[in-house]
C-alpha positions in Angstrom: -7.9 15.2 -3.0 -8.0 11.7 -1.1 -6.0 9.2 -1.7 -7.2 5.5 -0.3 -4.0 3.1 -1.3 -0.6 4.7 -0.8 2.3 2.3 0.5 4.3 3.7 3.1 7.6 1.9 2.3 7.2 2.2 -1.4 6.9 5.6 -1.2 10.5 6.8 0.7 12.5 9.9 -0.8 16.2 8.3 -2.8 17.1 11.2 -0.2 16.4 10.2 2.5 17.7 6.6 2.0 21.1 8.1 0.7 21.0 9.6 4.6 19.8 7.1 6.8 22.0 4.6 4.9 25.1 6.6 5.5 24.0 6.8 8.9 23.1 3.3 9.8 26.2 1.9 8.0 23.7 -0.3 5.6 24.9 -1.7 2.3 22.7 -0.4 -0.7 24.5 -2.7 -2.9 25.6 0.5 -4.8 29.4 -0.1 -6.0 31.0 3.3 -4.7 28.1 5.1 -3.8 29.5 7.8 -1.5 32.3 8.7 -3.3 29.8 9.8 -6.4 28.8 13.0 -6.2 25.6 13.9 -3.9 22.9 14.1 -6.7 24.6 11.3 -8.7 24.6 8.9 -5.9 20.6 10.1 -5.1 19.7 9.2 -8.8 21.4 5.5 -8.4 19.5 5.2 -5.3 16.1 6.5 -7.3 16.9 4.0 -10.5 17.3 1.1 -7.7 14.0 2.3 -6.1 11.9 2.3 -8.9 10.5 -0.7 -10.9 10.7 -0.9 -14.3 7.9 0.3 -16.8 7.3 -3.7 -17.0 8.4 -6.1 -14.8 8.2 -9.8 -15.1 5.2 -10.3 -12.0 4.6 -9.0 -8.8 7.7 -10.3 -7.0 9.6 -9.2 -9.7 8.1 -5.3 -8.5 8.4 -6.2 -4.7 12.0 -6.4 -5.0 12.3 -2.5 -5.2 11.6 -2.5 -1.7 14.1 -4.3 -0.3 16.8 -1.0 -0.2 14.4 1.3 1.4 13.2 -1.6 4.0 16.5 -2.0 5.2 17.3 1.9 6.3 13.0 1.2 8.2 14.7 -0.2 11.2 14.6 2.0 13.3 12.3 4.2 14.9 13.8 7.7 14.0 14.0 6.4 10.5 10.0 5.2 10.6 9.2 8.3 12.1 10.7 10.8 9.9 9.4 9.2 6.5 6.2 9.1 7.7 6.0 12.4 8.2 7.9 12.7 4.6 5.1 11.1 2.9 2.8 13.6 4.8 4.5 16.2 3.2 5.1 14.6 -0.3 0.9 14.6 -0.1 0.3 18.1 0.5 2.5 18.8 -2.4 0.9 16.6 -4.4 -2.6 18.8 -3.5 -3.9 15.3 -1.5 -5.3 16.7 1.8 -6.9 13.5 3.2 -4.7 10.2 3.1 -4.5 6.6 4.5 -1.1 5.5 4.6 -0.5 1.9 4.7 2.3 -0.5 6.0 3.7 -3.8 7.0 4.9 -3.9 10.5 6.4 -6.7 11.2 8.5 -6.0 7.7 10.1 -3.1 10.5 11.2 -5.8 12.8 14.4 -7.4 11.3 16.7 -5.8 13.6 15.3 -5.2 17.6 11.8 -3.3 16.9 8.5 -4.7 18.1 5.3 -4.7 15.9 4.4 -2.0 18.6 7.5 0.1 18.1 6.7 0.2 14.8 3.3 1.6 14.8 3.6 4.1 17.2 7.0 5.2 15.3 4.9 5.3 12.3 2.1 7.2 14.4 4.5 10.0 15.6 5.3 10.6 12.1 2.0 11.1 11.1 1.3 13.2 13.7 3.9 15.5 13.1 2.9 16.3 9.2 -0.5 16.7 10.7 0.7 19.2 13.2 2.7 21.2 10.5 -0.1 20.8 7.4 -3.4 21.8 9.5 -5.0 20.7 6.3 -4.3 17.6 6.1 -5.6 14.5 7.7 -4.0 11.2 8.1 -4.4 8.0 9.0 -2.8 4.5 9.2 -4.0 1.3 7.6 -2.0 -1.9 9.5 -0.9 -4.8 6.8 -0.9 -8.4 7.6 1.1 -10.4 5.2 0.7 -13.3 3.0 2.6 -16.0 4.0 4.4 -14.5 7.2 2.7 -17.6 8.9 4.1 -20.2 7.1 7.2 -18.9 5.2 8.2 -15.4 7.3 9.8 -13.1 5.4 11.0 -11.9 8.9 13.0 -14.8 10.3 12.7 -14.9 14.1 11.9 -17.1 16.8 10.1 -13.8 18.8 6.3 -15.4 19.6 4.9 -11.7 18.0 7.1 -12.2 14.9 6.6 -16.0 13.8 4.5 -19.0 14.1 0.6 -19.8 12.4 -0.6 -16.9 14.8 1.2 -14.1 14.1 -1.7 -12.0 12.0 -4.0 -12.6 14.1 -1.8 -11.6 17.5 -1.1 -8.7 14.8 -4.7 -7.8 15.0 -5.0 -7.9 18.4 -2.4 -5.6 18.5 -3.6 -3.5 16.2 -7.5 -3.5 18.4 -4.9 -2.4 21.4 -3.3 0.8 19.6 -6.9 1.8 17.7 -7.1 5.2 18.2 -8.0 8.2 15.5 -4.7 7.5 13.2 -4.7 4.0 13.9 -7.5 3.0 12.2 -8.0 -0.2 10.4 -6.2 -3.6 8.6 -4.9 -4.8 5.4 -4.0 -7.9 4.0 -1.0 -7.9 1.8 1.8 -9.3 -0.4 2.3 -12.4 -2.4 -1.8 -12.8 -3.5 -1.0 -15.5 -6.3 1.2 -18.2 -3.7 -1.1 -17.3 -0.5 -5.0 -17.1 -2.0 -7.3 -15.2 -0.2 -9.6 -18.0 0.5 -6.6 -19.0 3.0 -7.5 -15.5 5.5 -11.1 -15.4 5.6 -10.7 -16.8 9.8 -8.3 -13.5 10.3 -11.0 -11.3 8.9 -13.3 -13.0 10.9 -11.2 -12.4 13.9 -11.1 -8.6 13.0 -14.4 -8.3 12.5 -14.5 -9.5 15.8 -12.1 -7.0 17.3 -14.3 -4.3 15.6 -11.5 -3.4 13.2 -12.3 -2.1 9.7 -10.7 -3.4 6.7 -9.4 -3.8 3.3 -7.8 -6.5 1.2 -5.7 -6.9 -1.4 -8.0 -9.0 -4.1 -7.8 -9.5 -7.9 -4.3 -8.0 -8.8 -1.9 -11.1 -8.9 -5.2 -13.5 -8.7 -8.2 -13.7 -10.3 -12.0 -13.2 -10.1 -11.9 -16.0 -7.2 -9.5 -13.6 -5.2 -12.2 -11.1 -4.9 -14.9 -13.4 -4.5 -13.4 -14.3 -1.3 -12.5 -10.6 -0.1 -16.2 -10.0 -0.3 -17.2 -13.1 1.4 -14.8 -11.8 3.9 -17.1 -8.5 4.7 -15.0 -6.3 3.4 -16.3 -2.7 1.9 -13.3 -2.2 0.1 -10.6 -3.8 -2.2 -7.3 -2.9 -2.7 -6.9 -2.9 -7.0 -9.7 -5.5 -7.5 -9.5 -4.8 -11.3 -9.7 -8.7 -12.3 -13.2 -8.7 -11.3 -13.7 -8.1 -14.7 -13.1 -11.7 -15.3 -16.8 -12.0 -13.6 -19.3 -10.0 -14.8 -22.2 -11.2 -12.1 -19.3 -10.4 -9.4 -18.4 -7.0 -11.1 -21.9 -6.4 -10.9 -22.4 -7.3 -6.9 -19.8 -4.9 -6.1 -21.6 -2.0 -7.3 -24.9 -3.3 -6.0 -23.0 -3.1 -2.0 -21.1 -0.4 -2.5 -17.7 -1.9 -2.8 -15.0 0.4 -3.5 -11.9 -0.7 -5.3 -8.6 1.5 -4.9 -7.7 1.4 -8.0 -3.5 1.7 -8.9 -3.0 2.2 -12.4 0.7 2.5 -13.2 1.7 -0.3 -10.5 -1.1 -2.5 -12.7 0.8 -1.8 -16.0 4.2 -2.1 -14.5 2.8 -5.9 -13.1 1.7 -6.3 -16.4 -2.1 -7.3 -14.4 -3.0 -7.6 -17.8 -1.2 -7.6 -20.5 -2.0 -4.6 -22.8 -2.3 -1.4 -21.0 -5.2 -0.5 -22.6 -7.3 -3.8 -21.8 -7.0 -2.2 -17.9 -10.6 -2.3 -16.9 -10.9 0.6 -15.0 -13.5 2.4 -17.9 -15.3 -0.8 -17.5 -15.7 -0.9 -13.6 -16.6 2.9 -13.6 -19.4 2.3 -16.6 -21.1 -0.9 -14.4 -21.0 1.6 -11.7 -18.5 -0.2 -9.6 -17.0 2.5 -7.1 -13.5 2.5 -8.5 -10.7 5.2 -7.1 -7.3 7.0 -8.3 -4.3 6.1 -5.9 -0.7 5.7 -6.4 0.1 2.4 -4.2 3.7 3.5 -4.4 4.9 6.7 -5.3 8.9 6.3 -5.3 8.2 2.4 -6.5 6.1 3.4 -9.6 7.2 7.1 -10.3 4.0 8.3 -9.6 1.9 10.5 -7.9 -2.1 11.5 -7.8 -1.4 14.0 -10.8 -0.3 11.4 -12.8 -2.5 9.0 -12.1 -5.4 11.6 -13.2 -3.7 12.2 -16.0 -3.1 8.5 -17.2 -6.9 7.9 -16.5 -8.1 10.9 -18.8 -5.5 10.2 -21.3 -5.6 6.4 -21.6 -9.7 6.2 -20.7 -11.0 8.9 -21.2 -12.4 10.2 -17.4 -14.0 13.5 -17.8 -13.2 16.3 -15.2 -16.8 15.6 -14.0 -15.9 11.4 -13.5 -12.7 12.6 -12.0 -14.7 14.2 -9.3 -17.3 11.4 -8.8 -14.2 9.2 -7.7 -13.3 11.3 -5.6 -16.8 11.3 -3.9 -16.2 7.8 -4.0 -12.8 7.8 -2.0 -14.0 10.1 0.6 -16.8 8.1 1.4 -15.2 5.0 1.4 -12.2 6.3 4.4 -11.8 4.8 7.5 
């Protein structure tokens, strides 16, 4: 299987934040949580980790990351769950993937964008190296509003200031090699509108970097609108395009493929009766719509179950299944 959308830091093993938080001394906010018993305190961990079957919004679901983002500081730590997720994947039968992540999120402590990546890289490597199978790759994030409002408070020049995405980029056109492959725009879509980014794609286009944006999840029709305007040949969720039928339709007609997430949707409550999701919709306009997990720990998910949801909840055949999947692997960097 391949799998398009899969959040690196919303995909961390409980486990392996019960160990590097030990380690690293960081509070989990967990009221006795080493004196539980091993698998108790792992299941806390996991409860903390994972958003509820509805949250409120979007922000309301980005909270879960704060626990596991605090134990990414650090190199070894990057490293090791990114070769993790490389092996969570094979489990889960998905032998060609492109992990995605925020960077600069990696940078409260004394890490560089750079350190990051190439910590992220190594990790990759390694489940490569160990699954012969399997191919990775790595999709860079910019985020929403890091230029105006950081989420990363710093007065480093590569982690501040109305620049920083696109110094990000350049970056990014430094490191491109056959994991590092491409860019992402992502975060808070609703407060930071697309429209708002189009110069940073431009400026990738420039640098000869693929991408992909996050479009028409917490925003609209317009969102997407915008994404495509952009140049882009793929959308991450995409699914309110619905709202447009002429745009819905422009998608299939270039080939646009959306990377479809269909347990973070109903956990976001995108819209708000699970079975008004789209996705049938998309597929029947012939809009190139794919199965990923966008966050496996965050959601509780993995490809199985989002195959499963889709054939339950909307009826996907075996055959349609596979004609996603077509889609997907066409569609990677």
């Amino acid at each position: 299987m391949t799998e398009l959308h899969v959040h690196l830091d919303g995909s961390v093993r409980p486990g392996t934040v019960y160990e590097l938080a030990r380690r690293q001394g960081v509070e989990t906010g967990i009221t006795g949580l080493y004196r539980m018993p091993k698998k108790d305190a792992i299941d806390a961990l996991s409860k903390k980790m994972t958003a509820p079957a509805s949250c409120r919004d979007l922000n309301d679901y980005l909270e879960c990351f704060r626990l596991p983002l605090s134990v990414l500081q650090e190199e070894d730590a990057i490293e090791r769950v990114a070769m993790e997720l490389g092996e969570d994947l094979v489990k889960d039968g998905v032998t060609k993937a492109e992990i995605r992540f925020a960077p600069l999120s990696f940078c409260t402590k004394h890490l560089t964008p750079k350190d990051a990546i190439r910590a992220c890289e190594r990790g990759v490597r390694t489940a490569m190296r160990q699954n012969p199978d399997l191919t990775l790759s790595l999709i860079i994030c910019c985020m929403r509003g890091q230029e105006e409002s950081p989420f990363v408070k710093s007065d480093r020049a590569d982690l501040s200031g109305k620049e920083v995405n696109f110094r990000l980029l350049d970056l990014v056109a430094e490191l491109k090699n056959d994991v590092v492959k491409a860019v992402d725009l992502a975060g808070a879509e609703a407060l930071y509108p697309t429209e708002r980014y189009l110069p940073l794609f431009a400026h990738a286009a420039r640098l000869g970097l693929p991408f992909t944006i996050h479009a028409g999840e917490a925003a609209g029709a317009s969102s997407v609108r915008a994404a495509v305007d952009a140049g882009t040949t793929r959308i991450g969720h995409g699914v309110r395009v619905i709202e447009n039928r002429l745009l819905a339709e422009l998608l299939a007609k270039k080939k646009i493929t959306l990377e479809c997430c269909l347990l973070s949707n109903f956990q976001t409550n995108v819209f708000s009766r699970r079975e008004d999701h789209p996705i049938r919709r998309l597929f029947d306009l012939g809009v190139r719509v794919t199965l990923n997990t966008d966050n496996r720990t965050v959601s509780g998910t993995n490809m199985q179950k989002e195959i499963e949801t889709a054939q339950r909840m909307f009826g996907f055949t075996d055959a349609e299944i596979r004609r996603m999947q077509e889609y997907a692997e066409e569609a990677l960097f």
